[in-house]
C-alpha positions in Angstrom: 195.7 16.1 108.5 195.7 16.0 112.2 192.6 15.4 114.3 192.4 15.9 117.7 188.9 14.3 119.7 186.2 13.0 118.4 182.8 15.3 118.9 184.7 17.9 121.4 187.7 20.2 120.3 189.7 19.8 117.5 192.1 20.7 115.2 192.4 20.2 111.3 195.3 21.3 109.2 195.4 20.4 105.7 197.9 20.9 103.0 195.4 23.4 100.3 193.1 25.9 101.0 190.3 24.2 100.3 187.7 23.9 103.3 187.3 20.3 104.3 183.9 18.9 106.1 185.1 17.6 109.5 181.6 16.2 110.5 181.4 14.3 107.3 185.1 13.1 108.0 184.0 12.0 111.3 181.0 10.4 110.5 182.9 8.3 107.4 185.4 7.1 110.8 182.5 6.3 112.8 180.5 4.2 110.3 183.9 2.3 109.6 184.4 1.6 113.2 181.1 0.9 114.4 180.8 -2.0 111.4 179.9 -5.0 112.5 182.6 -7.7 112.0 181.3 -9.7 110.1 180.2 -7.5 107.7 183.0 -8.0 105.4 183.2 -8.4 101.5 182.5 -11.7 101.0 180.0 -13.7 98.9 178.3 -15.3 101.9 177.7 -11.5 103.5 176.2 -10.2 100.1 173.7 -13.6 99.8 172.8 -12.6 103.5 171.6 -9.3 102.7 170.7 -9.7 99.0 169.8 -13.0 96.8 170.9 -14.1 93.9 167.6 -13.9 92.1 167.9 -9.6 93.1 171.4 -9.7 91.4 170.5 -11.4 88.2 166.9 -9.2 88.2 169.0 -6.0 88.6 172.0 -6.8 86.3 170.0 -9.0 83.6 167.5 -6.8 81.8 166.3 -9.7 79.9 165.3 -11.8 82.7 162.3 -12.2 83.4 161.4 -15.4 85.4 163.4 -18.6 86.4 164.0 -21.2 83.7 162.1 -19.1 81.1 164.3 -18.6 78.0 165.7 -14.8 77.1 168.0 -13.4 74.7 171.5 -13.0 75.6 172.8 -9.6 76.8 176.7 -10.6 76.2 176.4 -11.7 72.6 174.4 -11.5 69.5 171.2 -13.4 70.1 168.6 -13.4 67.8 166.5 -16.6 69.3 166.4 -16.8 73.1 169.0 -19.3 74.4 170.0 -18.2 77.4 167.8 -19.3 81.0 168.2 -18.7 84.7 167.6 -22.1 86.5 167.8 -23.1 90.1 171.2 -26.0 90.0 171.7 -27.9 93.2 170.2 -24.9 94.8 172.2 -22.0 93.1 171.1 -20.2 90.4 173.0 -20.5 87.2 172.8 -18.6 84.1 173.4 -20.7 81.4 173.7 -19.5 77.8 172.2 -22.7 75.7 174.0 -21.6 72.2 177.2 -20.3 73.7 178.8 -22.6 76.0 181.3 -20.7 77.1 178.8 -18.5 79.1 177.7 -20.4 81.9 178.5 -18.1 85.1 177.0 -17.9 88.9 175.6 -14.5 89.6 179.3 -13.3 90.4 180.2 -14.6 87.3 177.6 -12.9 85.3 178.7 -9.5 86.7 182.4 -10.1 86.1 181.6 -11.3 82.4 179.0 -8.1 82.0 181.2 -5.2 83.3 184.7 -6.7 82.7 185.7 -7.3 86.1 187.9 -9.0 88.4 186.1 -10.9 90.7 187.2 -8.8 94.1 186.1 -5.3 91.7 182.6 -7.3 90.7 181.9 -7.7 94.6 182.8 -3.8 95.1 180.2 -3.1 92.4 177.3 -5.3 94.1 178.1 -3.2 96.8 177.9 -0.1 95.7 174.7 -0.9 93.4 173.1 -2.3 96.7 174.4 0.2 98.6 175.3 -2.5 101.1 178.6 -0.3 102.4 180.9 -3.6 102.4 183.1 -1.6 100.2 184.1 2.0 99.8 182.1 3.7 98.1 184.4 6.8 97.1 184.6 6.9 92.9 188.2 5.9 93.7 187.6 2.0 91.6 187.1 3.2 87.6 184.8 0.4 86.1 185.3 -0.6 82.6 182.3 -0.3 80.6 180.2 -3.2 80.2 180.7 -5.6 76.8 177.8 -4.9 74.3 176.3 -7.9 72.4 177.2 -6.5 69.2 180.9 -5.5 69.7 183.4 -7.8 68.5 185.5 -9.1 71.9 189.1 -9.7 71.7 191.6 -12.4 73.9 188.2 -14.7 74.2 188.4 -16.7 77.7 188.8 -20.3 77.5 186.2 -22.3 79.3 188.0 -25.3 81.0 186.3 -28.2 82.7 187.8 -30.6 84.9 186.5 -33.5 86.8 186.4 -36.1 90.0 185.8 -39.8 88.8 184.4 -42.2 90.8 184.5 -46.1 90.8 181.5 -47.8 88.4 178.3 -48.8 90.2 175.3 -50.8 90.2 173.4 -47.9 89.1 175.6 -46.9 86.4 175.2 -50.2 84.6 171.0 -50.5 85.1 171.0 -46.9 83.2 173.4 -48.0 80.2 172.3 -51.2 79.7 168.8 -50.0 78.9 170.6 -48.9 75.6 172.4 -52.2 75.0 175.6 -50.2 76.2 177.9 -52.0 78.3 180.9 -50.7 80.6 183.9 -51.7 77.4 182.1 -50.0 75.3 182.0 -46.6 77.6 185.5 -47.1 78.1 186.1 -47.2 74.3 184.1 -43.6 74.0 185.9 -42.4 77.2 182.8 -42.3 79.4 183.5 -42.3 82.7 181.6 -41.7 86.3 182.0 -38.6 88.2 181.7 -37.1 92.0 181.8 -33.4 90.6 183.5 -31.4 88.4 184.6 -27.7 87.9 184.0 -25.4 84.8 186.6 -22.6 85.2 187.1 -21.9 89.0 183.2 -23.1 90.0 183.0 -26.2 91.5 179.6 -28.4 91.7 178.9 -31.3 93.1 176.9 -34.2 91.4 173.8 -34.7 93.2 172.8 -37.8 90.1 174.4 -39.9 88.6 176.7 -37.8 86.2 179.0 -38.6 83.2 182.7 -36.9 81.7 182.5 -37.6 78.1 186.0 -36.7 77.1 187.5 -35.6 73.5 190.9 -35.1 73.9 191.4 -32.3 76.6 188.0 -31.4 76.1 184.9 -32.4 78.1 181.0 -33.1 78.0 179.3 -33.4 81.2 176.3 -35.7 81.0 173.6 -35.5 84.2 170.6 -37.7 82.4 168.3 -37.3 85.5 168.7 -33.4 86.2 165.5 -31.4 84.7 166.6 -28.0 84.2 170.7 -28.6 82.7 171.4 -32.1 81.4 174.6 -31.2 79.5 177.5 -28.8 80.4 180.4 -29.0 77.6 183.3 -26.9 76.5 183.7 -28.7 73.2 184.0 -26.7 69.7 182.6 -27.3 65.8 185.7 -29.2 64.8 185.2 -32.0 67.4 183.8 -34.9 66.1 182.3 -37.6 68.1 182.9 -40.8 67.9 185.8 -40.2 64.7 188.7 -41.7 66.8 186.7 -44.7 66.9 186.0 -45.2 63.4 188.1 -48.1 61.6 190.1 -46.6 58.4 188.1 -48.4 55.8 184.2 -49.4 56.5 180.5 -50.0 54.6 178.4 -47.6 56.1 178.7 -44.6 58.3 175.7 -43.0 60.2 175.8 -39.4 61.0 173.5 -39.6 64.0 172.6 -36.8 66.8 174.6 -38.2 69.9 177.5 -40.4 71.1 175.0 -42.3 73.0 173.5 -42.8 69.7 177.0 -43.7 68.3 177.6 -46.3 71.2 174.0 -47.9 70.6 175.3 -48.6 66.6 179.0 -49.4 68.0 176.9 -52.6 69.8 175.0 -53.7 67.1 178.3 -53.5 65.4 177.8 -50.8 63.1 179.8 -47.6 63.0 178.8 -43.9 64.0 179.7 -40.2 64.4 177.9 -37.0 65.5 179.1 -33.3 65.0 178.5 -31.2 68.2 175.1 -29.8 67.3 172.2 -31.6 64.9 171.7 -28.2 64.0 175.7 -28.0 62.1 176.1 -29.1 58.4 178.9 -30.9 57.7 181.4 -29.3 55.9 183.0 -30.0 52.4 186.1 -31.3 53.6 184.8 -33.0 56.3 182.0 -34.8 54.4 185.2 -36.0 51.6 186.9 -37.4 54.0 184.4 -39.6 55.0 183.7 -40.4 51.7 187.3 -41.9 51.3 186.8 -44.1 54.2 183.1 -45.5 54.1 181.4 -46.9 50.9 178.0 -45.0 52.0 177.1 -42.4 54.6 173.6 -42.1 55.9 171.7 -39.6 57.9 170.0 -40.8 60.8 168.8 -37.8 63.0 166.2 -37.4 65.4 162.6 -38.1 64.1 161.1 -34.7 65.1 160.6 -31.3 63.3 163.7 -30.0 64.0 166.4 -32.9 62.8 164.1 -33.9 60.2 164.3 -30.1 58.4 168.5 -30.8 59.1 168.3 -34.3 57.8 166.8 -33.6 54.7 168.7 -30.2 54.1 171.9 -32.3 54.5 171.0 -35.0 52.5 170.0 -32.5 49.1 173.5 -31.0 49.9 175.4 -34.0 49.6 172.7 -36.8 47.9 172.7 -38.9 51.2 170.6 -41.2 52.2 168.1 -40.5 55.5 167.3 -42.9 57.9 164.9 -42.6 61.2 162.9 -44.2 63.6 159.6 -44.5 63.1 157.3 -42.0 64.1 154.8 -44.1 65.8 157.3 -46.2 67.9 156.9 -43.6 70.6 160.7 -42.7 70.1 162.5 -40.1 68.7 166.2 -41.7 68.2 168.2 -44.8 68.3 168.3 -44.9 72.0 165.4 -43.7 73.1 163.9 -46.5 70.9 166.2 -49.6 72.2 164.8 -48.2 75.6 161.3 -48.3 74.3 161.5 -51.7 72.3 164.5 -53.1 73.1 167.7 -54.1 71.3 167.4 -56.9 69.0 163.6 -55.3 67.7 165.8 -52.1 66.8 169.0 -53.8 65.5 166.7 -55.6 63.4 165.2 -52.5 61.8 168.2 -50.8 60.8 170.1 -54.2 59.0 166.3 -54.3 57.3 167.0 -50.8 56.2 170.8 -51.4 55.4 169.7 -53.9 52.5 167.0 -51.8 51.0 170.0 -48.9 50.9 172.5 -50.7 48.8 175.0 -48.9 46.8 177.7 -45.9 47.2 177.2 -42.5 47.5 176.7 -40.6 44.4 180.0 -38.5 43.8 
């Protein structure tokens, strides 16, 4: 095709014998040329013309207001797990059930429609209509994953982290447990700047922990009010097993490794599977069996680890153990915060001689 001028005389030859629309030729070179540099596809240009909170409205049917709960759209949700929050002033979605799906807005689209990230930015575009991007059919989008439809090669969610040297601050919020800076070392707790899940980066604005289990990590930020845990950890992990001696008296199942590090002072031993809400498996419960002369339950007082407790305890004739309801506490640590560390210690070696015997077979 050869074009001679702009809006005076010209010449067109093309190769078929198809008519071609010079004006609209023209115009497509003018608007291209006449584009303001900056105008460039890049996250910072689409933020300056759109928000985040009109990308997650437009792409997220479910959503309907910031840090109110809504059932996922990329898996099989039958409870609403999943909320929008503002973090460190981005909004994140973050899928409570499924930690694997924690994503930026650019994120979410790239999970949604199967996307690179460059093709997800192409997309915004075009859906905007914010002509950063061509806009000619020539990009074939995949179509987007449906909640029910089983997905293959399943990404892996990595985490990584910055430490940072221990503080005076670090030490006022542990010790309120009775937990002191050996025995976070022994549970692999360390202090961190920021850290990364997959290729997004965030800084840590409180005071923020790496609890680590073997390459995998859980990201502790006890002052944050919308997202205190971030954590690419599976079912099998168990906290606090590495720690276990081979042979004991009593094991505690309990809900937490903060839980677990509270018992580890007052000398007594703990674990915790990855949700209060998981049941112990045969094999797993056996092998504990072999080790420790008696395992007890000790979950959260409230509705929801009480109904686990008890459930778990009928399944494999357990004793259950818990705070009081009136101490204005709902675990192990919350209480030692509350009351304070001997008055606690002193209730569960109370409740450790009323509890004697094994387990029944």
């Amino acid at each position: 095709m050869l074009v001679e001028g702009r809006k005076q005389s010209f010449t067109v030859t093309w190769p078929s014998e198809e008519p071609v629309d010079v004006f609209l030729f023209l115009t497509h070179i003018d608007m291209i040329t006449s584009r303001p540099s900056n105008d460039i596809l890049h996250t910072d240009v689409i933020l300056n013309k759109i928000s985040e909170y009109d990308i997650f409205k437009y792409y997220c049917p479910n959503f309907i207001q910031l840090t109110k709960k809504f059932c996922s759209d990329l898996r099989k949700d039958n409870k609403p797990s999943v909320s929008i929050v503002n973090f460190h002033g981005n909004l994140l979605y973050k899928d409570f059930g499924h930690p694997d799906h924690t994503f930026n807005c650019f994120g979410y689209i790239q999970k949604k429609f199967n996307l690179n990230f460059t093709e997800s930015l192409i997309k915004i575009s075009n859906d905007f209509n914010l002509k950063l991007a061509p806009s000619n059919g020539l990009l074939t989008y995949n179509k987007p994953i449906l909640y029910n439809k089983k997905i293959e090669n399943k990404k892996v969610t990595i985490i990584r982290k910055k430490r940072r040297a221990w503080k005076k601050k670090d030490a006022e919020f542990w010790l309120k447990f009775g937990i002191n800076k050996e025995i976070l070392s022994i549970f692999a707790v360390e202090p961190i700047d920021y850290y990364w899940i997959n290729e997004n980066r965030f800084s840590c604005k409180t005071i923020t922990y790496a609890f680590r289990f073997g390459n995998k990590f859980k990201i502790y930020a006890p002052y944050e009010q919308d997202i205190k845990w971030f954590s690419n950890t599976n079912k099998e992990i168990i906290q606090g097993y590495k720690q276990l001696p081979e042979k004991g008296n009593v094991l505690y199942i309990t809900s937490s490794l903060k839980d677990i590090m509270c018992l580890y002072a007052m000398e007594l031993r703990g674990i915790a599977l990855q949700s209060e809400m998981q049941i112990p498996s045969k094999v797993q419960m056996q092998m504990l069996l072999n080790r420790f002369d008696k395992v007890v339950i000790f979950y959260d007082n409230d509705t929801p680890g009480q109904a686990m407790a008890e459930k778990i305890c009928r399944e494999y004739q357990l004793d259950n153990l818990y705070i009081p309801s009136d101490w204005g506490a709902k675990d192990v640590s919350d209480a030692i915060a509350v009351h304070g560390f001997s008055k606690v210690k002193q209730f569960i070696y109370e409740k450790i001689q009323t509890q004697k015997g094994k387990n029944s077979e």
